[in-house]
C-alpha positions, 0 to 999 in steps of 0.5 A: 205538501207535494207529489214527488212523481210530478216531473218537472219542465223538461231542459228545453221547455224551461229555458223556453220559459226562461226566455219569455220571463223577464222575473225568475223562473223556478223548475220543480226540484230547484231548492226554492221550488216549494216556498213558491208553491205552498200556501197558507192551507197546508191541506193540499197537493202542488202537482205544479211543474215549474213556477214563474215570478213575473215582472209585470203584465207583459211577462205574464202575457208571455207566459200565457202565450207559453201555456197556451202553445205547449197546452199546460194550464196557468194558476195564479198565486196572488197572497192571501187568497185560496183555501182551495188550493187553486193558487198552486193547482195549475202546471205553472204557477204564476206568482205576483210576489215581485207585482209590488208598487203603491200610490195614492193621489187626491181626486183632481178638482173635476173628482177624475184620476190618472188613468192606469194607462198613463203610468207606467207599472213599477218594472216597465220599461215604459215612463211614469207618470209626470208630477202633473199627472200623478203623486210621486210613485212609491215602489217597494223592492221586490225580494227574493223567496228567503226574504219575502217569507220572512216578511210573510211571517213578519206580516202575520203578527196581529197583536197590535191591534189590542195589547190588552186582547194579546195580553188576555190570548197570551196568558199562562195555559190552564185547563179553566179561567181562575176568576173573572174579570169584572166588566169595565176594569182596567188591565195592566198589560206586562212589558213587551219584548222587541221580536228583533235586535237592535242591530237588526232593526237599525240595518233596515232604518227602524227605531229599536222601540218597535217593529215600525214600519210593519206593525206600528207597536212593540211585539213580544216575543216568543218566550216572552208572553203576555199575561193580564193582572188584575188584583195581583193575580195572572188570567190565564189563556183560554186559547195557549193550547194554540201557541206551540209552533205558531206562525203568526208570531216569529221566531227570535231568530227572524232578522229579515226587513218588513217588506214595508220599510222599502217604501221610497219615492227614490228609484235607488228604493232605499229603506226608510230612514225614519220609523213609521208612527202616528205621534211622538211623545207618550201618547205614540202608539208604538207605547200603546195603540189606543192612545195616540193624537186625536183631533175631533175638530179635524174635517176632510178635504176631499170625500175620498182619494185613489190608491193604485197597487200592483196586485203583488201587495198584501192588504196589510202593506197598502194599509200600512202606506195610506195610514203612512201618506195622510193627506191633508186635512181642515183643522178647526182647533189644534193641529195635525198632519193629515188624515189616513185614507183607506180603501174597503178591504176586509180584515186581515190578512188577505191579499190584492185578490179580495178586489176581485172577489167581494171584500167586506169588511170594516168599511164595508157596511159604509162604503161597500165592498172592495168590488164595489171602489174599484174605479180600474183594473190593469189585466191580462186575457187568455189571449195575452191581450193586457187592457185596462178595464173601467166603467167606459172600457170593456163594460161587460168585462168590467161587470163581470170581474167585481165579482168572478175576475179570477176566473177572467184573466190575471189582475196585475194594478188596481186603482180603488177610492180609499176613504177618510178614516181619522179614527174608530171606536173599535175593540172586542168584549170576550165572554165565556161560551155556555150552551145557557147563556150564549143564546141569550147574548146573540139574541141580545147582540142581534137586537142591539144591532137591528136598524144600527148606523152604517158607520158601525160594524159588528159581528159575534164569533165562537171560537171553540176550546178543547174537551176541558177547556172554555170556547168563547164568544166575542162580540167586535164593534168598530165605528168608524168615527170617535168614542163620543158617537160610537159609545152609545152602541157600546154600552147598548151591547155591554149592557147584557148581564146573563154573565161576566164579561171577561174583557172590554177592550173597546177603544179610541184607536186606528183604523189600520190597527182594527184592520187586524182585530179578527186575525187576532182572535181566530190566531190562524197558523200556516200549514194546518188543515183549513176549511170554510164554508159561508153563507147569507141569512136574510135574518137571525130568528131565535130558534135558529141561534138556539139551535146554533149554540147547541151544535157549537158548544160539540164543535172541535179546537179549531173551529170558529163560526162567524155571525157578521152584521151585513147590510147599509151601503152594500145593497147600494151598488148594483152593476156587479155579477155579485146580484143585488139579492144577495147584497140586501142580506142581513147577514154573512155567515162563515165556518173557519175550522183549522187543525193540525195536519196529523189530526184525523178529525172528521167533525172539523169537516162535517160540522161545517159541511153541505148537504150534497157531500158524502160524510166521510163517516158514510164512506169509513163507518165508525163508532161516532155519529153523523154531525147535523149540517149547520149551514146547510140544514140549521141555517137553510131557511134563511138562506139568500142566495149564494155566498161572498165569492170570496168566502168560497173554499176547497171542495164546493159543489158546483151548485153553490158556486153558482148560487154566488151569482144568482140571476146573473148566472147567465150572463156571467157564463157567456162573457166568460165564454167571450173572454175564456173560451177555452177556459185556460182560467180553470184553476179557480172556483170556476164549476164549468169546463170549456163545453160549459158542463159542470165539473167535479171540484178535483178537476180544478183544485190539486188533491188532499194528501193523505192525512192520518188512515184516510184521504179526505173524498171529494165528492159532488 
């Protein structure tokens, strides 16, 4: 949404701008205006200016010195990040969409890499790297506004990572479940429908039989959906009541190219020619996901590999590429290409700017979070310096960004170890949500998991149903390694018998089709209202989940809360701003609530909201009562700290911003005093101004347009 009485740059500041950006430049009112400041979170303001798509740091060191000489403020739009808003918050937004280049090298023999000094970015007009120096650099055509939504919405589809999950959430909508499905039995899935023609997918080198370089499997289409069978009889869906007008599958009429079919090591960046796969032959996971080429007597050659991207990127396109370019691998018996490496993100979809802000994920109770594989960071500062941030460069700057980088400057490449990933035993066990059972499965869920591997991730998650129809509760695993290992914390958890389990769908497959396993239940949609709130727990005690399941089983459609298994290789790591108490949690705790525009639904708020936040029920009295604050009061006596910056939304009061960062606080504000004295990086989650005060939150997040009789307050 977006203010009509903002005026645009005037004639002379834009063709100033023009001058200093080699990318496009886009005044508000041009027809392109909108798609480059709109986000994922339909639930705010743009009062953004103009928007600039720069083509590498040295545009965008030029564009600060432009912000800073005629006193407007910058905000980054990076994809994938940002329910508050900030990404479209500033004068001028700086989109990285055309920062879009990915490598990935084995370690040299002494463990060292190509330094992001050596290589040129993929837009300079500086050299690259030699063969000697680095693998053969692959690029990915930036394009234009029309296309790149087109391949946003391409990106947003997450059946693949379980058929047989898509199948049961895609089902005939009833107002109940008609019977059960009985533990272990196997589904037969309906046949799925290509989303694009033929002709359509051959212009751009893909294989007719599956969306390829994006997604690794067949999609169904819209007026095609899914059904589950079992004994001649249709299981309906839980969550249809979500599906009208959703963005995370595209319309029949979506004829543009994944953005991944661009990949090429040839300058001329001619799409691929051949269809991205794992294996050929019945066993493709273009058929199936689950079932592909495993090796179990397949052994890395080296402990992990470099992966180097522009911060343009989506997680899911750096995914797709390292699941692509396998590196090779022993083979005690059989054979194989390689295996794929992958770098600890979270789950998707997010963008390049989770490497900033935390970034735990599957990985990450393995390897730690995303902050934490960081090895370098291209980036610019307010003073349109662009340097290369490491360990032995700019320490105290490189301490600070694992953590607060956005408050700090504009990240442009990163260079992150990524690890070996042959396969993981992964998937979901869906369970109707009763307020008399639920607590009974979480308890049992937690004890199964106390003292577990670091090779194994889990987390519950309860996603709510309308007044009339079922919530769920579902349980993910995914081991990171085969079923022969991770079988036995399955049956553990399966094990629970205080009710029929729905669906078990855990299974032998790919990482990189896991990666969108969570996308696929929450079944976000673009352009609602969103909401987070987040925290860690030091321990889940009974009282406290009993207490949860009956604030829960109230919550509105929409709502989802988050229970993660924290822990392992994330307290490991201790020269970030993100201090060590936070990272010897036990668990992270998240509220996900979404809900359409024109619903005017306070619960969706209160019921995830703080205490130091004025109820809008306080300030618009009504018939309905307060909601008590799950994470602020239910929660609060297991509170560790702060949250994941990652996890910080729209309207957070300035003390929790700065319980992130617990006794690092300090520090943290005198080098951003260093290297933002100014504070031209306002448009973030950043609390402070440039006196070092604290500030309301609406002085650095664009506004919430009116939704239904009343404007949602902010309030401190």
């Amino acid at each position: 949404m977006h203010d009509r009485n903002v005026e645009p740059l005037n004639q002379a500041l834009y063709e100033e701008l023009k001058a200093v950006c080699r990318g496009d430049v886009i005044n508000r009112g041009d027809t392109s205006f909108v798609y480059y400041t709109t986000i994922f979170n339909g639930n705010v303001v743009s009062l953004s200016k103009a928007a600039v798509c720069p083509l590498d740091a040295e545009d965008i060191s030029r564009v600060l010195l432009f912000c800073t000489e005629h006193h407007l403020s910058p905000s980054v739009k990076a994809g994938g990040y940002g329910t508050g808003g900030w990404a479209i918050g500033g004068d001028i937004v700086i989109d990285l969409c055309k920062l879009v280049e990915v490598d990935i090298e084995p370690p040299r023999p002494d463990g060292t890499f190509t330094s992001l000094r050596d290589v040129a970015s993929a837009n300079s007009k500086g050299k690259r790297a030699t063969a000697q120096e680095s693998s053969s650099a692959n690029l990915i055509k930036p394009l234009c506004g029309m296309q790149r939504r087109e391949v946003d919405i391409a990106l947003r589809m997450y059946d693949f990572a379980s058929l047989t999950t898509a199948s049961f959430l895609r089902g005939t909508p009833s107002p109940r479940f008609e019977g059960d499905l009985p533990p272990g039995e196997d589904t037969q899935i309906s046949t799925p429908h290509t989303l694009l023609s033929p002709d359509a997918l051959s212009n751009y080198g893909l294989s007719p039989t599956g969306f390829s370089n994006t997604t690794g499997i067949t999609t169904p289409s819209n007026n095609a959906p899914f059904s589950v069978i079992t004994g001649g009889q249709s299981k309906a869906d839980p969550f249809g009541y979500m599906d009208s007008g959703s963005a995370d599958v595209p319309s029949d009429s979506f004829t543009g190219p994944p953005r991944s079919a661009y990949f090429s090591s040839s300058p001329t960046l001619q799409p691929l020619s051949q269809p991205f796969s794992f294996g050929e032959g019945p066993s493709d996971p273009l058929s199936d996901p689950t079932q592909f080429p495993l090796h179990s007597s397949v052994e890395p050659i080296y402990p992990h590999a470099f992966v180097t991207f522009g911060t343009g990127m989506r997680q899911k396109e750096i995914d797709t590429f390292t699941a692509e370019n396998k590196l090779e691998a022993l083979y005690t018996a059989g054979y194989g290409d390689g295996i794929p490496y992958h770098v600890p993100f979270a789950a998707h979809p997010t963008g390049s700017s989770i490497m900033l802000l935390g970034g735990f994920g599957f990985l990450g109770r393995l390897h730690g979070l995303s902050i934490d594989n960081l090895v370098e960071v291209e980036m610019v500062l307010a003073d349109g310096r662009i340097v290369v941030v490491s360990e032995n460069n700019h320490p105290d700057l490189w301490w600070a960004l694992r953590g607060a980088g956005v408050t700090l400057g504009i990240a442009t490449r990163f260079k992150a170890r990524a690890y070996p990933v042959p396969v993981v035993f992964a998937g979901n066990l869906l369970y109707r949500f009763h307020k008399t059972t639920a607590p009974s499965l979480i308890k049992h869920f937690r004890d199964c998991v106390k003292g577990a591997p670091r090779e194994l991730y889990a987390n519950v998650i309860l996603t709510a149903g309308p007044a009339g129809k079922d919530s769920l509760v579902v349980i993910q695993m995914c081991y990171i390694g085969p079923k022969e290992k991770g079988q036995e914390f399955l049956s553990a958890i399966s094990s629970w018998d205080g009710d029929q389990c729905l669906l078990n769908e855990v299974n032998e497959k790919s990482f990189l089709h896991q990666q969108d396993s969570v996308a696929q239940v929450l079944r976000g949609k673009v352009g609602r209202q969103w909401f987070i709130r987040s925290a860690l727990i030091s321990s889940l005690p009974d009282d406290i989940i009993n207490e949860t399941v009956m604030q829960f089983a109230d919550t509105p459609v929409g709502c989802t809360w988050l229970f993660e298994l924290a822990g392992g290789a994330i307290a490991d790591f201790e020269d970030t701003c993100f201090p060590r108490s936070q990272r010897e949690a036990a668990f992270t705790i998240a509220a996900l609530h979404q809900w359409e525009m024109d619903l005017d639904d306070d619960r969706c708020v209160d019921s995830a909201e703080e205490v130091g936040y004025i109820s809008r029920f306080e300030l618009y009295p009504g018939p309905q009562n307060l909601w008590s604050f799950w994470i602020s009061d239910t929660l609060k006596r297991v509170h560790v700290g702060g949250a994941f910056p990652s996890f910080l939304g729209r309207h957070e009061s300035p003390t929790r911003v700065k319980a992130c960062f617990g006794d690092n606080w300090e520090r943290l504000c005198e080098i951003k005093r260093q290297y933002d004295p100014s504070n031209m990086f306002r448009n973030t989650f950043w609390p402070l101004n440039a006196e070092g005060d604290f500030v309301d939150p609406s002085t650095h997040e664009p506004p919430t347009p009116p939704i239904g009789p009343v404007a949602l307050p902010t309030v401190i």
